[in-house]
N, C-alpha and C positions, 0 to 999 in steps of 0.2 A: 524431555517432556515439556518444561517450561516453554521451550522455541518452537515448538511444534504449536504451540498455542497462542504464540503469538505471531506465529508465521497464518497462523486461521484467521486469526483478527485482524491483521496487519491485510489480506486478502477481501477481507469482509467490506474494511473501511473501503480499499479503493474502490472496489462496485459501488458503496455509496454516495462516493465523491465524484461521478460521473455526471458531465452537466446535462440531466434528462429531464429536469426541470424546465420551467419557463424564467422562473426567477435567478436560476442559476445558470442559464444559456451564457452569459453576457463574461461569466468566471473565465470562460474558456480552461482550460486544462492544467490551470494550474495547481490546484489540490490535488487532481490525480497526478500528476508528473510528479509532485515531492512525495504522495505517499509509495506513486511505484519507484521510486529511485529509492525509499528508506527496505520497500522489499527486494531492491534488487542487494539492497547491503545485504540485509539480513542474510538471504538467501546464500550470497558467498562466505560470508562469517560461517554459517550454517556444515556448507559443503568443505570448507576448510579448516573444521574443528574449533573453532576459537569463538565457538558460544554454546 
């Protein structure tokens, strides 16, 4: 239940971290690249029983 919940949240942020902003155009990709690489962890931890 715990991972489920943060696999929502962990989902949630990277939509938020999308540069769709003006002010955030210039980030390029790099908020979302770390946060989808921490859900691609999760994700396999998840599939592999070890969370």
């Amino acid at each position: 239940m715990p991972s489920t919940i943060l696999l929502i949240v962990l989902i949630l942020v990277l939509v938020a971290v999308l540069p769709t902003w003006g002010h955030s155009r210039s980030w390029g990709y790099a908020p979302s690249g770390t946060i989808g690489l921490l859900l691609v962890i999760l994700i396999i931890l998840v599939l592999t029983g070890r969370l």
